[in-house]
N, C-alpha and C positions, 0 to 999 in steps of 0.2 A: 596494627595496620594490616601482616597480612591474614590475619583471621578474617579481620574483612574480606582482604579481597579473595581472601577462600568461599566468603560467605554467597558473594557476588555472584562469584563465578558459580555456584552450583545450582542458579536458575536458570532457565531457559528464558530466551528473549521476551517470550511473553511476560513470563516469572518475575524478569525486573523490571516492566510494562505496569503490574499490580503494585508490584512493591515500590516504584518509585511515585504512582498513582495518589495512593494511600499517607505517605509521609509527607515529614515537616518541609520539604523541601518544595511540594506539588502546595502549599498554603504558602508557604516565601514567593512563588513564583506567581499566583495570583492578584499577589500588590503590584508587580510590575505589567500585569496585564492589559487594566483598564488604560496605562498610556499611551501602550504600542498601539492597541487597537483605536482611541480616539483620536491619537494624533493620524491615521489611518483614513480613518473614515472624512477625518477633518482636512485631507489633501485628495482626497479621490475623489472622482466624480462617478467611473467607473470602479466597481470596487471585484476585486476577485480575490478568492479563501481558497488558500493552500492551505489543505490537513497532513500532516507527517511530512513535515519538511526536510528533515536531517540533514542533510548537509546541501543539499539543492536548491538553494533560497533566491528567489525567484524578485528581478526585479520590478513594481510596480503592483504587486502582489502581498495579501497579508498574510504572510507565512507564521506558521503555530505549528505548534510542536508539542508532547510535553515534556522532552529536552529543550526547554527557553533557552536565549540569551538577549541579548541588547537589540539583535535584529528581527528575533522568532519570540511570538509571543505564545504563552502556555494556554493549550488546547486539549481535551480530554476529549476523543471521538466517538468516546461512550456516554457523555453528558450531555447536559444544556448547554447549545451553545450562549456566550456571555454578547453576542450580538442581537442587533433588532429584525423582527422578520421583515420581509419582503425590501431587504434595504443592500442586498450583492446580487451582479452579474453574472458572473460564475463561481465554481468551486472545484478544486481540482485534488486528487487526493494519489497517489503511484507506490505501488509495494506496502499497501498499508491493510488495505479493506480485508486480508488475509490471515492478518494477525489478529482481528477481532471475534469474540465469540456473536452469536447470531443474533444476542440480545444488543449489542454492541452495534454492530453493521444496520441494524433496522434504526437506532440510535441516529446513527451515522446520516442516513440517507430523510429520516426525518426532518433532523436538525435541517441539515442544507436545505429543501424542500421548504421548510418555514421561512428561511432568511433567505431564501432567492427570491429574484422579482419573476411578476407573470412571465413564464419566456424564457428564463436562467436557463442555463445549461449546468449540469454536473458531469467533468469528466471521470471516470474510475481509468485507470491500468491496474491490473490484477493478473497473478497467473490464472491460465486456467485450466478443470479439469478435461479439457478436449485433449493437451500437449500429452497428460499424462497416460491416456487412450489410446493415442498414437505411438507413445512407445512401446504400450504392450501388447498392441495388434501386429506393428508393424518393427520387430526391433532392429528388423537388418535392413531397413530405409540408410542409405546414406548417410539424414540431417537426423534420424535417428540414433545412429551411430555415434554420428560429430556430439552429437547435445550429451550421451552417457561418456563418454572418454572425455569431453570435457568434465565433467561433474565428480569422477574416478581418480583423474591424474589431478585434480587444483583444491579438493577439498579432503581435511585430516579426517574426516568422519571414516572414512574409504579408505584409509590405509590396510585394513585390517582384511576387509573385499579384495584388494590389490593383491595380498600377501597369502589369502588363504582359499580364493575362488580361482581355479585355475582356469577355468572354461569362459571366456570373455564374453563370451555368447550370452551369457545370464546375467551380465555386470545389470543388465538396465533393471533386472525385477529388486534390484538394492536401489537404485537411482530412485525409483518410484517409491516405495518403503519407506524411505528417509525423506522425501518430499513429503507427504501426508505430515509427519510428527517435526522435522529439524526448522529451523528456524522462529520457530515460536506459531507455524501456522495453526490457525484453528477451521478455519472455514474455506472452503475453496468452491467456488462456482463456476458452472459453463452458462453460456450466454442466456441459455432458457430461464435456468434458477435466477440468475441475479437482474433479469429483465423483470419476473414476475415479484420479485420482491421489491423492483424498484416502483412497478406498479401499483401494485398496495398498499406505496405508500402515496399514493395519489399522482406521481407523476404520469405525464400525459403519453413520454414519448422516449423510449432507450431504442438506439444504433447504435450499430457495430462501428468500429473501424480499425485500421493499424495506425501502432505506435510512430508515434512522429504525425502524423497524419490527420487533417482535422478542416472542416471548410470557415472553422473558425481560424482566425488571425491568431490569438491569444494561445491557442493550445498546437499551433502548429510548433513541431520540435521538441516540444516541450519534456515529455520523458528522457530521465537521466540514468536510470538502473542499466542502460549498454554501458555505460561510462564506469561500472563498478563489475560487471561480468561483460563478457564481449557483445557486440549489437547481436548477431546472428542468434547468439543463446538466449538474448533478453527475447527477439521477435521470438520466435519458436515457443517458450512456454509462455508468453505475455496474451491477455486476450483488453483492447480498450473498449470501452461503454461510455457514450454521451449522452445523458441521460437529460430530458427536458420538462420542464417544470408547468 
C-alpha cells in the first residue's frame, strides 16, 4: 500500500489526470455512466453539463467528472462526449480548461459546440495569462503584492523561496515560474487565444466577463474556486468567457 501511494504521489496532477484516464477504473466507471446521464436528460427540460466537477456539484446540472460517484457522472474532456448533439442549454467548465493539452481543449470546445443547441452558451473560468503580465510589469502594484505573499506564505512549494531568497522584492519571478509548470497546468490563454480558438471551432460569439457575474440566470455565482483560495486571489488570476454557439 505504501508503494502505491509513493507511486501516486510522484505524478503531477496532470500525471494522475492520464493515469487514472487510461485504467480499469475509467471502464468500471463508464457502466455507471449511461444512467446518471439518462435519468438526467430524462428529468430536464433545460439541460446544463458541468465538465470538472470536483467537489462543486451543482444543483440542477449534469455534473461529470472523471473522478465519478453516485452524483457525478464519468466525463473525459479530451473525448466524445457520450451525449446527443444539439440536445444542452449550456455548459460550464472552472479551473479545468488549463489542465488540458491543446489537442484536449480544442476536444473540449468541440464536443460542447456539437451538443449545444442553436444559441447555447458555454461558460469557461480559466486563469489567465494577462494576471501573469501584470505581475511582472508591475510587481510592486499593491494587488500585486497581496496575490505573491499570498501564493509564498500558504503554499509548500515556496518554502525553499521563503528560506533562501532574501530580497522579497523578486518573490513574484518564482510565483510566476511555478505557475507555468505546478499544478498540472498545460495551457494557459489570454482572452485573444482562447476567443480565437473558440472561433474555429465554429462558435459564433465569446465575451468577456467577471467571475460571479453573468446576464445569465444560471451562471450568476456560480464559480467556487474563491471558496478553496480566497475570492480577491481567485478574481485577480481568474479571466471568464461565455462563449455562444
Amino acid at each position: 500500500m505504501i508503494k502505491k501511494i509513493k507511486y501516486l504521489l510522484s505524478f503531477s496532477p496532470y500525471g494522475l489526470y492520464e493515469l487514472f484516464r487510461d485504467k480499469k477504473r475509467a471502464q468500471k466507471s463508464i457502466k455507471n455512466q449511461k444512467t446518471i446521464i439518462d435519468n438526467y436528460v430524462k428529468n430536464h427540460d433545460v439541460r446544463k453539463l458541468q465538465i470538472g466537477t470536483g467537489s462543486n456539484i451543482l444543483k440542477g446540472w449534469l455534473n461529470t467528472d472523471l473522478n465519478d460517484s453516485n452524483e457525478i457522472a464519468y466525463l473525459d474532456a479530451g473525448a466524445k462526449f457520450p451525449l446527443e448533439s444539439d440536445s444542452f442549454d449550456y455548459v460550464y467548465s472552472e479551473h479545468l480548461f488549463e489542465h488540458l493539452k491543446v489537442e484536449q481543449q480544442v476536444n473540449m470546445l468541440q464536443e460542447s459546440y456539437r451538443i449545444l443547441k442553436k444559441g447555447g452558451v458555454m461558460r469557461i473560468a480559466t486563469p489567465t495569462l494577462d494576471f501573469l503580465f501584470k505581475l511582472y510589469n508591475n510587481p510592486e502594484k499593491p494587488e500585486s503584492k497581496d496575490y505573491v505573499e499570498y501564493y509564498i506564505n500558504h503554499f509548500p512549494q515556496f518554502k525553499k523561496v521563503n528560506e533562501l531568497v532574501i530580497d522579497k522584492d523578486e518573490h513574484y519571478n518564482y510565483v510566476i515560474n511555478n505557475f507555468f509548470k505546478a499544478w498540472g497546468h498545460q495551457v494557459i490563454h489570454n482572452f485573444s487565444s482562447i476567443s480565437k480558438l473558440a472561433l474555429q471551432c465554429n462558435y459564433t460569439q465569446v465575451k468577456q466577463t467577471k467571475v460571479g457575474e453573468s446576464d445569465i440566470a444560471c451562471f450568476q455565482n456560480i464559480e467556487k474556486h474563491g471558496t478553496i483560495i480566497p475570492e480577491r486571489i481567485n478574481e485577480f488570476e481568474t479571466m471568464v468567457v461565455e462563449i455562444i454557439k
